[in-house]
Steps between C-alpha positions, in 0.01 A plus 500: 500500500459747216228578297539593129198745515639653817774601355438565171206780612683620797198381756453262810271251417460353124102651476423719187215657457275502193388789293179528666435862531685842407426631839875514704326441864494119476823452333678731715342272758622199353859649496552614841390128588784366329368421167529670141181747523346569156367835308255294202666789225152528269463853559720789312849605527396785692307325708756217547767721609223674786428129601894423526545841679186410720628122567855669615297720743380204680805214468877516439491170406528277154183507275390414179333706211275206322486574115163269304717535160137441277328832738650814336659515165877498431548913514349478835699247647829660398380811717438354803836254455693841461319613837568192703893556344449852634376408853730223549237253563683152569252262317282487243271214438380427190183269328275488238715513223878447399750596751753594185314820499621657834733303599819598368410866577390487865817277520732754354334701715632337840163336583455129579229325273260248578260312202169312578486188279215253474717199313816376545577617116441844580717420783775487308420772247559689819783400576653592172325858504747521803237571828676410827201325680222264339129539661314155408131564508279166476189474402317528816629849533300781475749722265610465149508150401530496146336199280626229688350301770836409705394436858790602809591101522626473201630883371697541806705194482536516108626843526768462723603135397553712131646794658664423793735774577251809518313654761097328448178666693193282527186688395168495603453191744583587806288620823626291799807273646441202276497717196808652545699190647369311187620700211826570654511122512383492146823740381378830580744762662249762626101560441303792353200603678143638361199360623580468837658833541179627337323392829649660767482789722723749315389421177134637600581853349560357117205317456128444495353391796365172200812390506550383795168324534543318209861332586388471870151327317710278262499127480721303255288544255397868527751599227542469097753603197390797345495564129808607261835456480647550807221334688531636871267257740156715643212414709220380379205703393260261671696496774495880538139499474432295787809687716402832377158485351643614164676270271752819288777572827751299296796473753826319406593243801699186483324156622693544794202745616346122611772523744456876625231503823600793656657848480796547685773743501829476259703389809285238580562368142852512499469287889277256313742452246889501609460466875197211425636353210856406687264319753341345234764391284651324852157296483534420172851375569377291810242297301777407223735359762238322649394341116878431440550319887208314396593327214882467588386294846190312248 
């Protein structure tokens, strides 16, 4: 069977990975395992093109440059558009703001574009700004989720009952076999990864040793909404205090984390979720046919 996020990025398995950190090592990871690795493009031009350069070093594979439209101001983001254009960098990812800005640009450009949306109206603004792939983030995610409080249940399904026809990545809710089984149910083609790629042996190198304690720590109710517009979700100061003993290591982690209890390597992820979640799904199946010969022999 095909997969439109296969095919569209040019990868094995429909698993993107978030903008989680500038450093090339994990996404080059990511990419090699089959999946659309990710550069998180805050830094400058000049230092985007050394991570693209760097990320090339280390993979052949597809990858993503991830663009937060409201970091950096207009003049900046045209200079690192012209150097993903330059480098021939297959996707760009964009959030944070309105995807008219790069979009018709990068596209021009020969590079395939991808928008994170947090309503099903922005959805469709999307759409019509002409990106090739929709990224639904809910609001248990742990990225961008703008001023809305849409939960996976109900964005996923909305989206792609309004847009039916374009590639759709589920954001932010997935760590294990039931998660991704249940939002492909839901209308999802693929999944983007953060949290739980945050926690695992490869991504040691690009971050402080507190974040891993604190997803590893995390309960459902170990996370909040930050402040402002775009509103990503963050632990809890209290909650870092009694992890950490200080209350300030604001870390941005989706409520997943509740789910995370160990790290393991970026293989063992993709196992859990495409070789586990087919085993899963055939459970899933089972019980239904067991409801329906039930109440046909009732």
């Amino acid at each position: 069977m095909s997969n439109a996020v296969c095919e569209l990025f040019g990868i094995r398995y429909p698993l993107v990975m978030g903008g989680i950190t500038p450093n090339p090592e994990l996404g080059s990871v990511v990419s090699n395992a089959g999946g659309l690795g990710c550069i998180e493009g805050i830094m400058q031009a000049d230092g985007l093109r050394d991570a693209i350069r760097e990320f090339r070093s280390k993979s052949d594979k597809p990858f993503s440059i991830n663009f937060p439209l409201a970091q950096g101001n207009p003049e900046m983001n045209a200079e690192k558009v012209k150097v993903c254009i330059e480098e021939k960098v297959p996707v760009v990812i964009t959030s944070a703001g309105n995807p008219k800005m790069l979009t018709a640009p990068l596209k021009a450009g020969g590079i395939t574009v991808g928008h994170v949306v947090a309503s099903t109206y922005h959805a469709r603004k999307a759409v019509d700004a002409g990106v090739d792939c929709l990224i639904a983030e809910p609001t248990e995610s742990g990225g961008y989720r703008g001023e809305h409080e849409i939960s996976m249940m109900v964005l996923i399904p909305s989206v792609r009952r309004t847009l039916p026809d374009i590639p759709l990545v589920a954001c932010g809710t997935v760590a294990d076999r039931a998660g991704i089984v249940a939002v492909m149910a839901l209308g999802a083609d693929g999944v983007q990864l953060g949290t739980r790629l945050m926690v695992t042996k490869e991504a040691a190198g690009s971050y402080g040793d507190h974040v891993a304690k604190l997803v590893l720590a995390a309960d459902d109710t170990s996370t909040m909404s930050a402040e402002g517009r775009i509103r990503p979700r963050i632990s809890k100061p209290d909650f870092a205090e009694q992890v950490l003993g200080v209350s300030n290591k604001r870390t941005q982690m989706g409520q997943v984390s509740a789910l995370i209890s160990e790290v393991v390597s970026v293989e063992d992820v993709f196992r859990e979720l495409f070789e586990g979640g087919r085993e899963h799904a055939t459970e899933v199946t089972a019980k239904f046919d067991e409801i329906a010969g039930s109440a046909e022999s009732s």
